[in-house]
C-alpha positions as CSV (number, residue, x, y, z in Angstrom):
1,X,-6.4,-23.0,9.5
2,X,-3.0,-21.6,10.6
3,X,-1.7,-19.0,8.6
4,X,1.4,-19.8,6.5
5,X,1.8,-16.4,4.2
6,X,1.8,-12.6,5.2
7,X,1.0,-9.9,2.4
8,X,2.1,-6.5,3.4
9,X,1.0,-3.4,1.6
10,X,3.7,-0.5,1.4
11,X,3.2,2.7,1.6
12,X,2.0,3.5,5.5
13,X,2.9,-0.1,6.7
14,X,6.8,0.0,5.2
15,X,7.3,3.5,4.7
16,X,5.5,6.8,6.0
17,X,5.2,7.9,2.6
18,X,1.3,9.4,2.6
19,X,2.3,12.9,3.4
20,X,4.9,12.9,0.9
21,X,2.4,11.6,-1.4
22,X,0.0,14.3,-0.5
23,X,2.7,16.9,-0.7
24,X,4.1,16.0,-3.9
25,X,0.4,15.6,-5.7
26,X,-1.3,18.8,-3.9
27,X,2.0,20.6,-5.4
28,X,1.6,19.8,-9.1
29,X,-2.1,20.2,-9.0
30,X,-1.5,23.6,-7.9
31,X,1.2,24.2,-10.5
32,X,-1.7,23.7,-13.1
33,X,-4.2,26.1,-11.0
34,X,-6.2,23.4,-9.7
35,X,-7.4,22.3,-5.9
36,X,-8.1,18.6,-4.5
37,X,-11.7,18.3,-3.8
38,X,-12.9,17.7,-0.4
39,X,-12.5,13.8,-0.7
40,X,-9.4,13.4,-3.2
41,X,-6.7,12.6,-1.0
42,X,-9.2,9.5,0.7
43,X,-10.3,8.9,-2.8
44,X,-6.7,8.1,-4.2
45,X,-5.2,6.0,-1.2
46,X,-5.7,2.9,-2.4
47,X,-6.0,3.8,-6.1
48,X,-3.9,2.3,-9.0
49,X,-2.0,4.7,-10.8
50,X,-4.2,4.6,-13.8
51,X,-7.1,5.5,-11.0
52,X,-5.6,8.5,-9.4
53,X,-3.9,9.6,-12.1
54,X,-7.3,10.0,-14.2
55,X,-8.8,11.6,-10.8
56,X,-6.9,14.0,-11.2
57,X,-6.9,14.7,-14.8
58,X,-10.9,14.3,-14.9
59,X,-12.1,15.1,-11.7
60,X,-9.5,17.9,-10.6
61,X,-8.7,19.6,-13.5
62,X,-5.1,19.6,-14.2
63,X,-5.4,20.1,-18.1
64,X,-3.0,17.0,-19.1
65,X,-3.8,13.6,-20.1
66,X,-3.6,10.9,-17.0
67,X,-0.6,9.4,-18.2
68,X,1.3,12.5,-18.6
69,X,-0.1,13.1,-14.9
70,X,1.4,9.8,-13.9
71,X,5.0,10.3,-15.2
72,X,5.0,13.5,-13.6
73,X,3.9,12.7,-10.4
74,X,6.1,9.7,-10.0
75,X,9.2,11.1,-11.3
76,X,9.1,13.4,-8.3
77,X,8.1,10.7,-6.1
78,X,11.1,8.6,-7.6
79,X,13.7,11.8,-6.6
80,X,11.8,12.6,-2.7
81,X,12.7,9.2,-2.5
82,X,16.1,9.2,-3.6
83,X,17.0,12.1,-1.3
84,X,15.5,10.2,1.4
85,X,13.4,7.3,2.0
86,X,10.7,7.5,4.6
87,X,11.3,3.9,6.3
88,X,9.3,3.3,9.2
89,X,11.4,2.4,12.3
90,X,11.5,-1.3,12.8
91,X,9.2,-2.0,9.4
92,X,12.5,-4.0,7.7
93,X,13.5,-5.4,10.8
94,X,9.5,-7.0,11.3
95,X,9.6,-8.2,7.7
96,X,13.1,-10.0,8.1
97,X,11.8,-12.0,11.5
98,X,8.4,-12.4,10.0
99,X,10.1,-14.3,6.9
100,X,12.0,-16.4,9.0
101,X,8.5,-18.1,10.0
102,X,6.1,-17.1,7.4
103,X,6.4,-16.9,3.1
104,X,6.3,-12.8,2.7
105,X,4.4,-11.2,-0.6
106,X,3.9,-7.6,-1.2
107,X,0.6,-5.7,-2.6
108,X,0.9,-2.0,-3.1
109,X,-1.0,0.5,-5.1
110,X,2.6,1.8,-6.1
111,X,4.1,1.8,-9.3
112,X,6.5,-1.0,-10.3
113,X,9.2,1.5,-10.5
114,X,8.6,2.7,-7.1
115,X,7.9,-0.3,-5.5
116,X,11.5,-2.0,-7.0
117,X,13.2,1.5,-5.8
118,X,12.1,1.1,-2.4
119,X,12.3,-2.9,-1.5
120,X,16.4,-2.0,-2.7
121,X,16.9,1.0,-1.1
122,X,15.7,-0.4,2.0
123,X,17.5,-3.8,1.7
124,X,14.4,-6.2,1.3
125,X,14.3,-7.0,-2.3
126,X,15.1,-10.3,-1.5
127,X,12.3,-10.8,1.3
128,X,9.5,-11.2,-1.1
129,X,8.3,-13.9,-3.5
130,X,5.7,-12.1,-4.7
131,X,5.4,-8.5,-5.5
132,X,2.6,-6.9,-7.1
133,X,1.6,-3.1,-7.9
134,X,-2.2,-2.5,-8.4
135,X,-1.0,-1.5,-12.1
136,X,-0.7,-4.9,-12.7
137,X,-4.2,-5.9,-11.9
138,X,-7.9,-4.4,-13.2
139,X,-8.8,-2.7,-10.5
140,X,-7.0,-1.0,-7.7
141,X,-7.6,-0.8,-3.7
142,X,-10.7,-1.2,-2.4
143,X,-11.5,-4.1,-5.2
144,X,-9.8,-7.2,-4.0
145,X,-8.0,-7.9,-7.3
146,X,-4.4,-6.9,-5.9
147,X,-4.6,-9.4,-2.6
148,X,-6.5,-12.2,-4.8
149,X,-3.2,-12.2,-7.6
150,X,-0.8,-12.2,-4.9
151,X,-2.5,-15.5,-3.1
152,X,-2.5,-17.2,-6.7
153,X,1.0,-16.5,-7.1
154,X,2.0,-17.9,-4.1
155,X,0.0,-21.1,-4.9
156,X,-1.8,-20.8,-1.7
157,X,-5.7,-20.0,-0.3
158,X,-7.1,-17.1,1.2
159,X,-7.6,-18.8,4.3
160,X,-3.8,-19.0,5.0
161,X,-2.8,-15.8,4.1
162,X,-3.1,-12.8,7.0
163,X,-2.6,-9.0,5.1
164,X,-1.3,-5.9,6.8
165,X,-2.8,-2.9,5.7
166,X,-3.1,0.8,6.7
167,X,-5.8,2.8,4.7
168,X,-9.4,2.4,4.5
169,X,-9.3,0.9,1.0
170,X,-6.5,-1.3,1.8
171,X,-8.4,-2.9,4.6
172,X,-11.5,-3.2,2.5
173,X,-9.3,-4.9,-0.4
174,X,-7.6,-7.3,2.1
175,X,-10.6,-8.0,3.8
176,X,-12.9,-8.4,0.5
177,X,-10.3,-11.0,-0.7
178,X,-11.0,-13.1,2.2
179,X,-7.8,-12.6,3.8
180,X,-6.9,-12.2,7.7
181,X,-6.2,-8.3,8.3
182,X,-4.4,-6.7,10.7
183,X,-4.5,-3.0,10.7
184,X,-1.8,-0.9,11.4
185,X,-4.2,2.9,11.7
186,X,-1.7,5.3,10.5
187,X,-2.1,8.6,12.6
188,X,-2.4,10.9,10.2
189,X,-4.8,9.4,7.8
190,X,-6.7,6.8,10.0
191,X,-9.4,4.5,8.6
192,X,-13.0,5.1,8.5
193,X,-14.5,2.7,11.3
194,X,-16.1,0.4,8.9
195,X,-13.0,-0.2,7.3
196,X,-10.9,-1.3,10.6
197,X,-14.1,-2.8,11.9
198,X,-13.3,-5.7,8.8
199,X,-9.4,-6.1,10.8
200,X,-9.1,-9.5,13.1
201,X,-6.4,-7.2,14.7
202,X,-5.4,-3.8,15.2
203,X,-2.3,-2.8,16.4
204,X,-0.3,0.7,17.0
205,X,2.9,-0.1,15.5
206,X,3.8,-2.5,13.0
207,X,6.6,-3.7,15.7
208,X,3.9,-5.3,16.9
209,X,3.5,-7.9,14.7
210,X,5.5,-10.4,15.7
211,X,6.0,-14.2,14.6
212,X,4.6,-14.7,17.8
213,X,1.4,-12.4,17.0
214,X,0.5,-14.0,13.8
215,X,0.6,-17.4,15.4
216,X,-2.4,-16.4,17.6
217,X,-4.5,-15.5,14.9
């Protein structure tokens, strides 16, 4: 079946925003005398806000309740954001030509707030039917739940959806929802091999993707 609907996730395909995320969390953890473990910052791609934000009240340490944790971390996520916005050269400009061929939807684990504040910032509000932030579903990144609510919404089936993910547990949620991936590895924090193994295509740059590409699939 040909593919008719591309779901992007944000964060790593839209916007080079992991370091910023690691900065901005490793900073406030060790504001409150704590460390990340060995695995936290893998652990937390991928995670809902409710998830990460209880990693690192329960696991970590900082000695707040998760949802003061959240507000916290997002507020200064929301203002590194408003000073500058980490777009990914040519990310808008593949999203505008894939959406003149394909119906566009959006699953990130970001916040709602952070998810809105980008799309306008970078101009694409408009570009997506569907948006959805793993804090509107049970479970976030690996679990499928994000990529299975965005296909509903768009009325459509798995089989006709492609996903473009970056992270290990974005590739394993696309990928256990039954959709088509395509990675985009980014080089900082590239996927473990299982995880891109589950990709039907793995490209260097999200450039890459074309109209043209996703045709081939």
């Amino acid at each position: 079946m040909s593919i008719t609907a591309i779901v992007f996730d944000l964060d790593g395909v839209i916007i080079d925003s992991e370091e910023v995320w690691e900065e901005v969390r490793r900073g406030y953890v060790a504001e409150h005398g704590r460390e990340f473990l060995p695995d936290t910052q893998d652990r937390m791609m991928g995670m809902s806000t409710a998830e990460w934000s209880a990693h690192l009240a329960d696991e970590v340490g900082v000695p707040l309740p998760a949802t003061r944790v959240a507000a916290d971390v997002l507020e200064r996520m929301a203002a590194r954001y408003a000073e500058s916005l980490p777009l990914i050269p040519g990310a808008v400009e593949t999203v505008r030509a894939l959406g003149k061929h394909y119906r566009l939807a959006l699953a990130s684990s970001s916040s709602r707030l952070l998810i809105d504040k980008v799309l306008e910032t970078a101009g694409l509000t408009g570009e997506f039917e569907v948006t959805l932030s793993t804090e509107e579903v049970p479970r976030g990144k690996p679990a499928p739940d994000v990529y299975l609510t965005a296909v509903t919404r768009l009325g459509l089936t798995r089989e006709v959806c492609a996903a473009i993910e970056d992270s290990s547990n974005g590739l394993r949620s696309a990928a256990a929802a039954g959709l088509t991936v395509i990675a985009v590895p980014h080089g900082v924090y590239p996927p473990a091999p299982d995880a891109l193994a589950r990709a039907t295509l793995v490209v260097t740059s999200v450039t890459e993707v074309t109209p043209e590409v996703v045709a081939a699939l």
